[in-house]
Predicted model as a PDB file, atoms N, CA, C, CB and O in Angstrom, pLDDT in the B-factor column:
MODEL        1                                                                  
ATOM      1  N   UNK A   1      -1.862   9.746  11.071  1.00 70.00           N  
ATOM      2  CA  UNK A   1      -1.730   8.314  10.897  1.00 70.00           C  
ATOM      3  C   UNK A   1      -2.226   7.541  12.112  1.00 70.00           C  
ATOM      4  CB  UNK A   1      -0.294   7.961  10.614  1.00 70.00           C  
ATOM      5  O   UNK A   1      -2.059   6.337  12.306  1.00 70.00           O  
ATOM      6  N   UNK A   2      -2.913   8.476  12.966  1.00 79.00           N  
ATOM      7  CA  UNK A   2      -2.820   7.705  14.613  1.00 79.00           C  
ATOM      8  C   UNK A   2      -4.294   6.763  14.123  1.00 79.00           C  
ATOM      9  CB  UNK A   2      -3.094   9.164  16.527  1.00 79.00           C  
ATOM     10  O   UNK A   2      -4.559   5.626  14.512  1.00 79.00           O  
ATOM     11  N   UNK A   3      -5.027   7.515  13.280  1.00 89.00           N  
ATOM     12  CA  UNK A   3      -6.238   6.808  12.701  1.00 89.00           C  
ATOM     13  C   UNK A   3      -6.191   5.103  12.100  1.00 89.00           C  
ATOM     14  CB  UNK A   3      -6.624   7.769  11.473  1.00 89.00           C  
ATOM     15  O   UNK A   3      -7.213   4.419  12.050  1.00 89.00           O  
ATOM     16  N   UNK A   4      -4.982   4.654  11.721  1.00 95.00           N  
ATOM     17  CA  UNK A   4      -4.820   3.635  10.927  1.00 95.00           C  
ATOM     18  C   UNK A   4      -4.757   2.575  12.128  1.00 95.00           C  
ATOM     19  CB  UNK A   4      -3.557   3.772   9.889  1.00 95.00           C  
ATOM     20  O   UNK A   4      -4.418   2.625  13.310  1.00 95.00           O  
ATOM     21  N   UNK A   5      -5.184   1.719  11.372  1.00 94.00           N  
ATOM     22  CA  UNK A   5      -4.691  -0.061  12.650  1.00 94.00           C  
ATOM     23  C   UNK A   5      -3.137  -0.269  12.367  1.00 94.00           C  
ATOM     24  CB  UNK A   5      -5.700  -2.198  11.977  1.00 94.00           C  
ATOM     25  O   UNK A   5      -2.606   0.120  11.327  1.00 94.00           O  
ATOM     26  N   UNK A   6      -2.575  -0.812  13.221  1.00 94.00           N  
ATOM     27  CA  UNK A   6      -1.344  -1.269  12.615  1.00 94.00           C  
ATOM     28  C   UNK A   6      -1.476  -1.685  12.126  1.00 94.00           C  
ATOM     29  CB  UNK A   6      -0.556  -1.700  12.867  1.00 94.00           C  
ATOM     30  O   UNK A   6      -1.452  -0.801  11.269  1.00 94.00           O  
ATOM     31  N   UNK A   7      -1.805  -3.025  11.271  1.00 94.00           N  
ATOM     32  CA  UNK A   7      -1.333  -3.790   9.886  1.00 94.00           C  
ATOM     33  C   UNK A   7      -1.302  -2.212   8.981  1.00 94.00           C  
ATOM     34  CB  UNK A   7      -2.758  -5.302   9.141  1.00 94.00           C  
ATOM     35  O   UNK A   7      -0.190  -1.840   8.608  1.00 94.00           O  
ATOM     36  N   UNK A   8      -2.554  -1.297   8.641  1.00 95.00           N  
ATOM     37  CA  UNK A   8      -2.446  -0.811   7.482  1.00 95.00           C  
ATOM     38  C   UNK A   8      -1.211   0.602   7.414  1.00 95.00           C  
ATOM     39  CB  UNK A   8      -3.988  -0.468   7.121  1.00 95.00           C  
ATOM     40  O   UNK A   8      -0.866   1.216   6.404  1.00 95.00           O  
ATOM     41  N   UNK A   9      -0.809   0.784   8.639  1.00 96.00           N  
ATOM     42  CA  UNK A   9       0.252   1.519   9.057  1.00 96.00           C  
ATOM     43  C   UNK A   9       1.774   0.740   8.474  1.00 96.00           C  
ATOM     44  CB  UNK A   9       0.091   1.627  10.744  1.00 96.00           C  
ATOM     45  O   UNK A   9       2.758   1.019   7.789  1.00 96.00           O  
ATOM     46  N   UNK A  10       1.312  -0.182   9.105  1.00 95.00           N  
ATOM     47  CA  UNK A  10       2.520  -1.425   8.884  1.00 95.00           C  
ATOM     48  C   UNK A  10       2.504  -1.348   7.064  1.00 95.00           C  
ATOM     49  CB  UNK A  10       1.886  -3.455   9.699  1.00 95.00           C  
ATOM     50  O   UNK A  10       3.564  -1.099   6.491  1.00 95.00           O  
ATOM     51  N   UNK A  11       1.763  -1.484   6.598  1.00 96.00           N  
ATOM     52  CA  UNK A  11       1.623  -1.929   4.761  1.00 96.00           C  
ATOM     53  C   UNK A  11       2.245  -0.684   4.372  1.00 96.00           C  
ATOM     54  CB  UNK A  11      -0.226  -2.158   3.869  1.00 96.00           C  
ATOM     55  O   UNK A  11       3.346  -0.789   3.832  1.00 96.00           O  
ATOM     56  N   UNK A  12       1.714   0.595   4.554  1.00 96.00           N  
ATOM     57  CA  UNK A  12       2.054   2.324   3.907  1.00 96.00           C  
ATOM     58  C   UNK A  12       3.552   2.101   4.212  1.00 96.00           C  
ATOM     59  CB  UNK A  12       1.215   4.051   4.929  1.00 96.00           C  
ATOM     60  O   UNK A  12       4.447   2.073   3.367  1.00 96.00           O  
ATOM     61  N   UNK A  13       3.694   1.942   5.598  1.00 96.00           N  
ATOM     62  CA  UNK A  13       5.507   2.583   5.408  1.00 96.00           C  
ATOM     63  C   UNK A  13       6.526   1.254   4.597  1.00 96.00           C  
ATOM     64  CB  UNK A  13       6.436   2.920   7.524  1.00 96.00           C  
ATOM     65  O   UNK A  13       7.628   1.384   4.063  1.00 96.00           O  
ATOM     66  N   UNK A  14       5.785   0.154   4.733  1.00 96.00           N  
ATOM     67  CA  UNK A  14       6.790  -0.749   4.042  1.00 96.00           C  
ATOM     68  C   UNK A  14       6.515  -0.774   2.344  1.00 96.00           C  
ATOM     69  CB  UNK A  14       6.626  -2.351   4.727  1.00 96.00           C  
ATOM     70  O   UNK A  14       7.485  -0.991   1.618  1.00 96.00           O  
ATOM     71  N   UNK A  15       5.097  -0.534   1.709  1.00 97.00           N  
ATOM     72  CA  UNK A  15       4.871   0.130   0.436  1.00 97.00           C  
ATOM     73  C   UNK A  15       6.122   1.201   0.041  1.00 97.00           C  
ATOM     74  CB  UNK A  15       3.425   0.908   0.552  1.00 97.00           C  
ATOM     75  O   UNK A  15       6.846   1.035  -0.941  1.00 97.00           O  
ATOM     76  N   UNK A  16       6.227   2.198   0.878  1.00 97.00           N  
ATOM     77  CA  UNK A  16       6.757   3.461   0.686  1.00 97.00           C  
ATOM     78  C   UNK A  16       8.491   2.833   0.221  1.00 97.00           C  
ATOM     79  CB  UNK A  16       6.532   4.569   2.297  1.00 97.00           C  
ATOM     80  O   UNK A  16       9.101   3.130  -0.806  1.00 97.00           O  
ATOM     81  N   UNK A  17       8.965   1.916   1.338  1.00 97.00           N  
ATOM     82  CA  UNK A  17      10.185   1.676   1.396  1.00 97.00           C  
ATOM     83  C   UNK A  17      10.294   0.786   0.309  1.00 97.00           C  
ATOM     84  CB  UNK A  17      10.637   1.245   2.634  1.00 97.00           C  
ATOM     85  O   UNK A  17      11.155   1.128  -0.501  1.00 97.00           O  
ATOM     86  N   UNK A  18       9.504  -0.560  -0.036  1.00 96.00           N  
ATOM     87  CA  UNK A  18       9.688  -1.452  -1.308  1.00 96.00           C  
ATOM     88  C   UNK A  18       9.482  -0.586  -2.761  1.00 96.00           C  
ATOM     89  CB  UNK A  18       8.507  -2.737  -1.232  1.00 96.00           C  
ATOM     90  O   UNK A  18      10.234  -0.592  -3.736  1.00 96.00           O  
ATOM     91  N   UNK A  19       8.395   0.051  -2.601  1.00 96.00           N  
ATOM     92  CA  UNK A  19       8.076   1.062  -3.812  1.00 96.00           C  
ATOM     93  C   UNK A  19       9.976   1.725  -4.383  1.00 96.00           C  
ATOM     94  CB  UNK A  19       6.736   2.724  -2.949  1.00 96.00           C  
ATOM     95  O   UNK A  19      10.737   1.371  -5.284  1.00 96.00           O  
ATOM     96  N   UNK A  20      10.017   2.249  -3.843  1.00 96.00           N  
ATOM     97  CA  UNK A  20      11.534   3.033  -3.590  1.00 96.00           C  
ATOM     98  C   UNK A  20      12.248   1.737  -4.117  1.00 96.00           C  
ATOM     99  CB  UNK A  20      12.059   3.608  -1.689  1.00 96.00           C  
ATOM    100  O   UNK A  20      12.581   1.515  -5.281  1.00 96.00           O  
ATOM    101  N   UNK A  21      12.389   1.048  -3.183  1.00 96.00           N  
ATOM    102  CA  UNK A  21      13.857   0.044  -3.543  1.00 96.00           C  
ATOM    103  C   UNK A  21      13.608  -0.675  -4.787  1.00 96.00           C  
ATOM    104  CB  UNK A  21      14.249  -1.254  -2.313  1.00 96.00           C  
ATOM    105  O   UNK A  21      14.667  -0.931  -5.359  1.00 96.00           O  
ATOM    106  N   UNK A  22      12.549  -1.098  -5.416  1.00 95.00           N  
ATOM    107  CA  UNK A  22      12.012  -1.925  -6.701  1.00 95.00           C  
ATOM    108  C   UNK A  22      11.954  -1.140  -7.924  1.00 95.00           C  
ATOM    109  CB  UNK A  22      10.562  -2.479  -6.496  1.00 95.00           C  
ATOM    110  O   UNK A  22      11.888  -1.591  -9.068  1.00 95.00           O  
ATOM    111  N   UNK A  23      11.984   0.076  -7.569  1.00 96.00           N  
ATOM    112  CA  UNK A  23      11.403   1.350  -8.756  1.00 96.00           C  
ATOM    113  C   UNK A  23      10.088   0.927  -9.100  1.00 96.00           C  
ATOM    114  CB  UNK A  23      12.332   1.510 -10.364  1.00 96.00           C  
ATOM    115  O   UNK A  23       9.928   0.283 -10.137  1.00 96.00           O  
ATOM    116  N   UNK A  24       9.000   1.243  -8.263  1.00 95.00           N  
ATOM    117  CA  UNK A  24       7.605   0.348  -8.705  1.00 95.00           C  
ATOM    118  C   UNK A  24       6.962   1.759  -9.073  1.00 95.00           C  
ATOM    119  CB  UNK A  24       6.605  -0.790  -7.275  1.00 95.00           C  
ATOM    120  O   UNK A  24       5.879   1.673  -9.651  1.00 95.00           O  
ATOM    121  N   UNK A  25       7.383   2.873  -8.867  1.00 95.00           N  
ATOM    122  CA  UNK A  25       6.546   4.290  -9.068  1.00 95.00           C  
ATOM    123  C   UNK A  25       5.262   4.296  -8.133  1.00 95.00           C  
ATOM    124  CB  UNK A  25       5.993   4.486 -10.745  1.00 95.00           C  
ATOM    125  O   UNK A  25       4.348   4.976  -8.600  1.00 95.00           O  
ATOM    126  N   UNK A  26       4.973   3.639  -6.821  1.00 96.00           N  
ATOM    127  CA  UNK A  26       4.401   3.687  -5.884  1.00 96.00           C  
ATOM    128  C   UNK A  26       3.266   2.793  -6.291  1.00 96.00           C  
ATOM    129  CB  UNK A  26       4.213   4.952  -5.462  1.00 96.00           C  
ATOM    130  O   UNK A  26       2.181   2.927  -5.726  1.00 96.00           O  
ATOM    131  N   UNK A  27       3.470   1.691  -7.435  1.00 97.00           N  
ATOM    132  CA  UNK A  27       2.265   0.915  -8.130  1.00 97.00           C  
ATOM    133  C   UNK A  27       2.704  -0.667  -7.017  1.00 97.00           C  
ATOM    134  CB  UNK A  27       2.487   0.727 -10.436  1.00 97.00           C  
ATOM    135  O   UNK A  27       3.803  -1.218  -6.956  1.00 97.00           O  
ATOM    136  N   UNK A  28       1.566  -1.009  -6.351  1.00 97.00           N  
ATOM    137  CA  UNK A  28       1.617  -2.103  -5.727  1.00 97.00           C  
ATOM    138  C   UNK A  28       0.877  -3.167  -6.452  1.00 97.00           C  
ATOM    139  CB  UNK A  28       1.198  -1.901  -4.478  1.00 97.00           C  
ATOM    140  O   UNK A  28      -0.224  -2.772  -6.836  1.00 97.00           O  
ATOM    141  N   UNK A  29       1.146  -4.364  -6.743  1.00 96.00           N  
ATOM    142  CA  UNK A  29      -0.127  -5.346  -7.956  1.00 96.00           C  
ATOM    143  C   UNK A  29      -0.464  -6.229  -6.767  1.00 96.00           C  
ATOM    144  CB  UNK A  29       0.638  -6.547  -9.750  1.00 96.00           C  
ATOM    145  O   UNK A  29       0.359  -6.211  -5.851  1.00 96.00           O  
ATOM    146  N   UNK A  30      -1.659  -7.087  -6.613  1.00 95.00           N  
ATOM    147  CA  UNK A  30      -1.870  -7.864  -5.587  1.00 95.00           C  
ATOM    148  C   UNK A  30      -1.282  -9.019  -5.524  1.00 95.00           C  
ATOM    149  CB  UNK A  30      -2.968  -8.041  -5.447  1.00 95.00           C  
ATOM    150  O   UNK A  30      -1.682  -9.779  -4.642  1.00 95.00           O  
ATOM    151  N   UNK A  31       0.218  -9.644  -6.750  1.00 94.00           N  
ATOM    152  CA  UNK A  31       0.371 -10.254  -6.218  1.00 94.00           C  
ATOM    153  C   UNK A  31       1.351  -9.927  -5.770  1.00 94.00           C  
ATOM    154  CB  UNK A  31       0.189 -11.041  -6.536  1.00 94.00           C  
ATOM    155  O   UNK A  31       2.000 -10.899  -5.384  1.00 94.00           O  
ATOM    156  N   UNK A  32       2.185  -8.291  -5.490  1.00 95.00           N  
ATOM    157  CA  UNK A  32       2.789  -8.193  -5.094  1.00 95.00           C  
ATOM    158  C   UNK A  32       2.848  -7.809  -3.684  1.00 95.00           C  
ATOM    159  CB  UNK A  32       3.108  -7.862  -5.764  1.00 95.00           C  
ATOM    160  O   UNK A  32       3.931  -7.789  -3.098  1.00 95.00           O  
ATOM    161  N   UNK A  33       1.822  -7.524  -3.140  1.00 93.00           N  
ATOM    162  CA  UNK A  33       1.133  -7.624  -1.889  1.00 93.00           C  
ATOM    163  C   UNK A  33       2.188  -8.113  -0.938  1.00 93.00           C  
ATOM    164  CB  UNK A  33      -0.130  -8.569  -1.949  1.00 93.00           C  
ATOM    165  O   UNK A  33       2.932  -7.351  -0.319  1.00 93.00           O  
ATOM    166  N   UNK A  34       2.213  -9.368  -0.857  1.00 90.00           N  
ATOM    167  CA  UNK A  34       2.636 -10.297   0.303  1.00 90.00           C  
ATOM    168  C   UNK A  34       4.189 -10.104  -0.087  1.00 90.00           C  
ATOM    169  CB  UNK A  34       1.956 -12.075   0.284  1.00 90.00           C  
ATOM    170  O   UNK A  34       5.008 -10.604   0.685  1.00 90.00           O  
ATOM    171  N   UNK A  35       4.478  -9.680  -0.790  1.00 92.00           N  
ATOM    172  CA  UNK A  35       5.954  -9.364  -0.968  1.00 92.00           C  
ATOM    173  C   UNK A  35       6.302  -7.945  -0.205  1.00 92.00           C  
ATOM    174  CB  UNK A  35       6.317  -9.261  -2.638  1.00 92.00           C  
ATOM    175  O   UNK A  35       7.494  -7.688  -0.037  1.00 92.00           O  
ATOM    176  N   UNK A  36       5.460  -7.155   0.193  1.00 94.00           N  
ATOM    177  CA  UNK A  36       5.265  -5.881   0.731  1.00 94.00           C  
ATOM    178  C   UNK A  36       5.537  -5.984   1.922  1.00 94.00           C  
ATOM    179  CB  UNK A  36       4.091  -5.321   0.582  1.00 94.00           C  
ATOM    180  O   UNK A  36       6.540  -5.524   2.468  1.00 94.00           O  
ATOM    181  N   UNK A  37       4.413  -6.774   2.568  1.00 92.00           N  
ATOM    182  CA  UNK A  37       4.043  -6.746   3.554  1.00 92.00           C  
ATOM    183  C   UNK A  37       3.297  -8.432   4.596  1.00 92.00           C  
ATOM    184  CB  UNK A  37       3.252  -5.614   3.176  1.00 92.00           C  
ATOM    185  O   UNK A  37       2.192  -8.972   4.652  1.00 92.00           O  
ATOM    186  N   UNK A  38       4.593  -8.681   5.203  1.00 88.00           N  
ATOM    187  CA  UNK A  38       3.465  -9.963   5.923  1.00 88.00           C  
ATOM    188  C   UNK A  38       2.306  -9.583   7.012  1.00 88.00           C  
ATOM    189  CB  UNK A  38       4.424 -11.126   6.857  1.00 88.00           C  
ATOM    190  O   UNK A  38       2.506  -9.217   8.170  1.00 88.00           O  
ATOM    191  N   UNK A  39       1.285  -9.725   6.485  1.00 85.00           N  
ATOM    192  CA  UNK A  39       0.560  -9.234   7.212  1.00 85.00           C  
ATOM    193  C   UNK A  39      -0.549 -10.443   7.410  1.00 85.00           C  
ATOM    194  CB  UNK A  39       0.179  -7.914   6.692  1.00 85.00           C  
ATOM    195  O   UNK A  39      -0.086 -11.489   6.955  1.00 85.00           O  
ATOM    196  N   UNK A  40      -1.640 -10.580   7.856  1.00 87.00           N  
ATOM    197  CA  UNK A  40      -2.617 -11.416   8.180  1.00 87.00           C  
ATOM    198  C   UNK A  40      -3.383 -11.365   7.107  1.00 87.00           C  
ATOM    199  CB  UNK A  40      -3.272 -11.162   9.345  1.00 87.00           C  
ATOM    200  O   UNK A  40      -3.553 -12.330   6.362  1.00 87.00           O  
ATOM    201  N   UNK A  41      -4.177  -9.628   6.865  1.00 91.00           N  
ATOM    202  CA  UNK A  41      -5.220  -9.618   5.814  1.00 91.00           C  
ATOM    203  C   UNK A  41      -4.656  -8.277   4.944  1.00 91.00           C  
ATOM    204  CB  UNK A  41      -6.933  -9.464   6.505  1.00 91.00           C  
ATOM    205  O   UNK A  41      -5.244  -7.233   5.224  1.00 91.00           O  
ATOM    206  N   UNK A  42      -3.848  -8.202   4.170  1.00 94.00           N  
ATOM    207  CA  UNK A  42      -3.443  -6.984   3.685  1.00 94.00           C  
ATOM    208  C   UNK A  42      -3.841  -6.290   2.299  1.00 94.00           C  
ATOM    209  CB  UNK A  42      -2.211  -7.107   3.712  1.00 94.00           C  
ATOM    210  O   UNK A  42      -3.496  -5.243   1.751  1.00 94.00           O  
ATOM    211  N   UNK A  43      -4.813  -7.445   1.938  1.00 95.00           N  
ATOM    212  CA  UNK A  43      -6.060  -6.844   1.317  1.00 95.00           C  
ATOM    213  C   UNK A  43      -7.300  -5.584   1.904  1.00 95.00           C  
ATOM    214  CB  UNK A  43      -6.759  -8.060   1.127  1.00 95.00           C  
ATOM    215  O   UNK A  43      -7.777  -4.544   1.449  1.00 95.00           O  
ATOM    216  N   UNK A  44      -7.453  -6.424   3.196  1.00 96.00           N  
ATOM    217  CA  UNK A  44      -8.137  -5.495   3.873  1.00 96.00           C  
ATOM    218  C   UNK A  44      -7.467  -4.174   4.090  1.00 96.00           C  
ATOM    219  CB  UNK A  44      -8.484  -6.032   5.028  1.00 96.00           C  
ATOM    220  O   UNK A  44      -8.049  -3.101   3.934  1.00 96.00           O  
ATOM    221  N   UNK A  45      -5.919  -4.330   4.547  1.00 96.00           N  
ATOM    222  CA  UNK A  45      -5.587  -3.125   4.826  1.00 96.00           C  
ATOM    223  C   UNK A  45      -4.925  -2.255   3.941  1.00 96.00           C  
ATOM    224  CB  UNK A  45      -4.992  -3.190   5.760  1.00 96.00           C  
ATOM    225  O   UNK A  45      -4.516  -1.146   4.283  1.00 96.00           O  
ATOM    226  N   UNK A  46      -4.765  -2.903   2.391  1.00 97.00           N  
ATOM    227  CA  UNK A  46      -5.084  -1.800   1.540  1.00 97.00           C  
ATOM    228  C   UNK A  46      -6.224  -1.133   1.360  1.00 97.00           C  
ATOM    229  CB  UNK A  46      -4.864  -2.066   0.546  1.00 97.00           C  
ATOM    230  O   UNK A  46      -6.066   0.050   1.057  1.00 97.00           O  
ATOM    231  N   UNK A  47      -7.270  -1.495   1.444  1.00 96.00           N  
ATOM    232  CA  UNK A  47      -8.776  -1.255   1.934  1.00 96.00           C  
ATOM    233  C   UNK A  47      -8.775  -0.217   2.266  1.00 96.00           C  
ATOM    234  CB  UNK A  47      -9.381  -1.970   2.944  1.00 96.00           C  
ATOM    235  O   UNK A  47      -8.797   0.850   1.652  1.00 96.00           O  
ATOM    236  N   UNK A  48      -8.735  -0.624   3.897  1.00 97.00           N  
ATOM    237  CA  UNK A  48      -8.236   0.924   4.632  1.00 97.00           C  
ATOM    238  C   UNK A  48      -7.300   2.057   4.116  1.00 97.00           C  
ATOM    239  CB  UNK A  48      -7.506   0.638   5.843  1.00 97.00           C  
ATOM    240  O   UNK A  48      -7.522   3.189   4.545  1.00 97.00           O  
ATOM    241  N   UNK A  49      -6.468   1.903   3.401  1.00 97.00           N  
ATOM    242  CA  UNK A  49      -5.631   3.034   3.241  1.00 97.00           C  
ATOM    243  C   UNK A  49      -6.161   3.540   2.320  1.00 97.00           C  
ATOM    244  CB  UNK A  49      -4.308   2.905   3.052  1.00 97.00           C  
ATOM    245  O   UNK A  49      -6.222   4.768   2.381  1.00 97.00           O  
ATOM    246  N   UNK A  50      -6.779   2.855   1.068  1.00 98.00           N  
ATOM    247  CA  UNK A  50      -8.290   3.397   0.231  1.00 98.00           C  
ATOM    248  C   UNK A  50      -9.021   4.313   0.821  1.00 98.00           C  
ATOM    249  CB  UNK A  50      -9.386   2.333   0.012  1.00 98.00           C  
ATOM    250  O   UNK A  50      -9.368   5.291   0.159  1.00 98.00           O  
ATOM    251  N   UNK A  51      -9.334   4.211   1.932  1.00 97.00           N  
ATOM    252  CA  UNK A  51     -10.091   4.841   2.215  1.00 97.00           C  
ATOM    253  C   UNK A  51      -9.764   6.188   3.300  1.00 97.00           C  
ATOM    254  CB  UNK A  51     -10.874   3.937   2.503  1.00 97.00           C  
ATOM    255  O   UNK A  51     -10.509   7.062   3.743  1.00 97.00           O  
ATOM    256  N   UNK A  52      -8.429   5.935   3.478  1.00 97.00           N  
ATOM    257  CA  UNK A  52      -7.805   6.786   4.225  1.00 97.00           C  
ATOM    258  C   UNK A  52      -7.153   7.957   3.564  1.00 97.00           C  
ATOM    259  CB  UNK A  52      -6.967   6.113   4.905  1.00 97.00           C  
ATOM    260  O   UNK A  52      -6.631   8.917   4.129  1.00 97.00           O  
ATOM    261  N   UNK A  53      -7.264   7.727   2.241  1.00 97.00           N  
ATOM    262  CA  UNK A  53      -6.888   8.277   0.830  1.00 97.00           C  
ATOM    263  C   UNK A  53      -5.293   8.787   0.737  1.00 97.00           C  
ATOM    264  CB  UNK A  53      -7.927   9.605   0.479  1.00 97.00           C  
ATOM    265  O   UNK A  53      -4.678   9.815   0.453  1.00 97.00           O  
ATOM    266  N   UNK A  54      -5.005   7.348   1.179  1.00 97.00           N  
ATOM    267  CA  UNK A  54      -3.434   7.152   1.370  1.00 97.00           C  
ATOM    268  C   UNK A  54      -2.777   6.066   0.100  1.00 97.00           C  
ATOM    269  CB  UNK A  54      -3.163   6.391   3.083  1.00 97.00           C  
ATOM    270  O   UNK A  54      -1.618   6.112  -0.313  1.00 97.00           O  
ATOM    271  N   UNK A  55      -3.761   5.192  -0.328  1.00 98.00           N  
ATOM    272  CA  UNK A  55      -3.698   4.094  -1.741  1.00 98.00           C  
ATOM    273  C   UNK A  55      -4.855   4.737  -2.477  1.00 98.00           C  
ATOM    274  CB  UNK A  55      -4.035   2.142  -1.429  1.00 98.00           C  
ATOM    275  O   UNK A  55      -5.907   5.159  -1.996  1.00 98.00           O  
ATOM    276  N   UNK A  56      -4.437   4.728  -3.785  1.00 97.00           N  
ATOM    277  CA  UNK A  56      -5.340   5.333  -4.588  1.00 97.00           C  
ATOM    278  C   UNK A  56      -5.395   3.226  -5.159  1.00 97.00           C  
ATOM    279  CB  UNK A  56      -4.636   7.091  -5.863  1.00 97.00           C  
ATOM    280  O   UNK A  56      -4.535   2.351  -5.266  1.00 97.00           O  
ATOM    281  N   UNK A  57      -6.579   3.275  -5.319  1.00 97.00           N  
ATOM    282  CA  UNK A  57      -7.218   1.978  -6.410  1.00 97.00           C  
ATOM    283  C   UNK A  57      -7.173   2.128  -7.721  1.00 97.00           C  
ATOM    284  CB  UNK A  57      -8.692   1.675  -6.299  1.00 97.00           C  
ATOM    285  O   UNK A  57      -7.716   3.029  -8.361  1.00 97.00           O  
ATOM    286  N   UNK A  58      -6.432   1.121  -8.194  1.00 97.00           N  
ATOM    287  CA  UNK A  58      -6.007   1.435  -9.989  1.00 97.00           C  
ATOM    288  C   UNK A  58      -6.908  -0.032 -10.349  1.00 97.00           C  
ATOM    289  CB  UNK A  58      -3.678   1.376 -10.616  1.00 97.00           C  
ATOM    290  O   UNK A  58      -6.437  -1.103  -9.966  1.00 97.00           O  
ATOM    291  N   UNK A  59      -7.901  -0.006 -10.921  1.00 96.00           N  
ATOM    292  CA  UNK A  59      -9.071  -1.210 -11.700  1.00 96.00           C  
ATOM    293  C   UNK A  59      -7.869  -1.925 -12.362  1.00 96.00           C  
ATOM    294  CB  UNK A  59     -10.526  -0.510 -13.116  1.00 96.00           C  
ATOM    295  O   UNK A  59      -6.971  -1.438 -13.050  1.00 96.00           O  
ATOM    296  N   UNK A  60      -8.127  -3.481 -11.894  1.00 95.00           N  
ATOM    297  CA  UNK A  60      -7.266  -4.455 -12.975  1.00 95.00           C  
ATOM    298  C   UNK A  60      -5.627  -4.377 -12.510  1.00 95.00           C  
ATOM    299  CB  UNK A  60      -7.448  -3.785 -14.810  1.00 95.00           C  
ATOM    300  O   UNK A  60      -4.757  -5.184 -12.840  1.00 95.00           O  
ATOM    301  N   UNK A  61      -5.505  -3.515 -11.894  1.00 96.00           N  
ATOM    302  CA  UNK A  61      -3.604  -2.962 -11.735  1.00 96.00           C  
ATOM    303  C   UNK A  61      -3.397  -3.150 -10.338  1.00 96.00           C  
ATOM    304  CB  UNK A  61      -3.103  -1.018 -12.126  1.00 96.00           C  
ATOM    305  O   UNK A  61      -2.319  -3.671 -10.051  1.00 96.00           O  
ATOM    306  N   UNK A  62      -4.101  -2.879  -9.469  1.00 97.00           N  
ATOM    307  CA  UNK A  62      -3.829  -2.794  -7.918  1.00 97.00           C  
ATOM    308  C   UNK A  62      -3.973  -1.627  -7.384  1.00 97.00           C  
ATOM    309  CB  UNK A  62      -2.568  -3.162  -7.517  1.00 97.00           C  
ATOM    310  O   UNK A  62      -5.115  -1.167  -7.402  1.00 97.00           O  
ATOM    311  N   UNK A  63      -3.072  -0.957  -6.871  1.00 98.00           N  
ATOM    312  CA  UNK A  63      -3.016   0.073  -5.555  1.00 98.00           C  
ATOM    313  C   UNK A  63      -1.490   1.070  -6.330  1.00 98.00           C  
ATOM    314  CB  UNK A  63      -2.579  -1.076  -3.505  1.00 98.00           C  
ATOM    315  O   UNK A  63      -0.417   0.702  -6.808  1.00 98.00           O  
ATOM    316  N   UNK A  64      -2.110   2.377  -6.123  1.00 97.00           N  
ATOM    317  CA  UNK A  64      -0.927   3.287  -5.865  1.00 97.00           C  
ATOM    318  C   UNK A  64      -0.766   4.338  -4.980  1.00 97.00           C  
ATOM    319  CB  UNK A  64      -0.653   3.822  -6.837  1.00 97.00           C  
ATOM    320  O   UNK A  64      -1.700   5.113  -4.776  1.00 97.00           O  
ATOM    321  N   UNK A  65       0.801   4.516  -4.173  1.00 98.00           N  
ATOM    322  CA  UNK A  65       0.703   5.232  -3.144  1.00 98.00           C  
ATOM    323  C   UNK A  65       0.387   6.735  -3.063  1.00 98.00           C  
ATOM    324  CB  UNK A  65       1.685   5.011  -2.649  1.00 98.00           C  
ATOM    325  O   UNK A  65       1.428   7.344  -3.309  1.00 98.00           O  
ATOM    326  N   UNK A  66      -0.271   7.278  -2.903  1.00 97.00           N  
ATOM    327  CA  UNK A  66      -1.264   8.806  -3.077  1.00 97.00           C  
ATOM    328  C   UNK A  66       0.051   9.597  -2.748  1.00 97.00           C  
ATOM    329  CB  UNK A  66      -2.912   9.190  -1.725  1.00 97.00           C  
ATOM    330  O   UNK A  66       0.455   9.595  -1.586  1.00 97.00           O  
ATOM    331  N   UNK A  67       0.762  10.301  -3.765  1.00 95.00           N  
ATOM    332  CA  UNK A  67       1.355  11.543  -3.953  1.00 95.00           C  
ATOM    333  C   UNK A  67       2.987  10.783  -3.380  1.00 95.00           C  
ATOM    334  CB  UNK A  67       0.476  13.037  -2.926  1.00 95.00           C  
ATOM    335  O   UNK A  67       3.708  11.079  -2.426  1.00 95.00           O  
ATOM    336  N   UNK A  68       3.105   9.806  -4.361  1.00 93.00           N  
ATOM    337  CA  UNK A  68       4.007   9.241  -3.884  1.00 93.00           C  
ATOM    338  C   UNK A  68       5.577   9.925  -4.499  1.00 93.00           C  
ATOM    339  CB  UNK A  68       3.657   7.790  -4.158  1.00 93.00           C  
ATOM    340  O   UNK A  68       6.678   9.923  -3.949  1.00 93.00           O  
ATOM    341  N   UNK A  69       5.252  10.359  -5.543  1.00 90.00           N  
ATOM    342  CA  UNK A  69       6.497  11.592  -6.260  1.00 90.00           C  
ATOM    343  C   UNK A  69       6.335  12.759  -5.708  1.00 90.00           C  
ATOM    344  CB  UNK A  69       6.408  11.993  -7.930  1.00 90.00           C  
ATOM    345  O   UNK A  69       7.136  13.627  -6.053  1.00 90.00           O  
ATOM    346  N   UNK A  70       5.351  13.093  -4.781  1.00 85.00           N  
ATOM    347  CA  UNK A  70       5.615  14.328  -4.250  1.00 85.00           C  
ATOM    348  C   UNK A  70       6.585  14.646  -2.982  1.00 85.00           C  
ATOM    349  CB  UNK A  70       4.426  14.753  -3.985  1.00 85.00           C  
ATOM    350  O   UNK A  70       6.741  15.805  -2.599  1.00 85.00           O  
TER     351      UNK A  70                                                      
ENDMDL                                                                          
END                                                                             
């Protein structure tokens, strides 16, 4: 994780913890975003975790957290 910027460090562990407390099944929607996480650009730093292959990209749905029932 030393790879990540903080914001997108910051987004994963508070994803992980809201996911959990909401019963979201690790499904984030963008407008639930800013409910996640206050962040500056946390579009971008779902981005990054896209690509960190830590958020999987769901078309039309948003973001889900990669092996989040495991």
């Amino acid at each position: 994780m030393r790879f990540l910027s903080d914001g997108a460090f910051r987004l994963y562990v508070s994803a992980i913890c809201w996911s959990a407390e909401n019963l979201a099944d690790g499904v984030i929607t963008p407008g639930e975003l800013r409910q996640v996480v206050d962040t500056r650009a946390p579009r971008r730093q779902a981005e990054e975790l896209v690509a960190a292959k830590l958020f999987e990209e769901l078309p039309g749905v948003g973001w889900r957290i990669h092996d989040y029932h495991d």
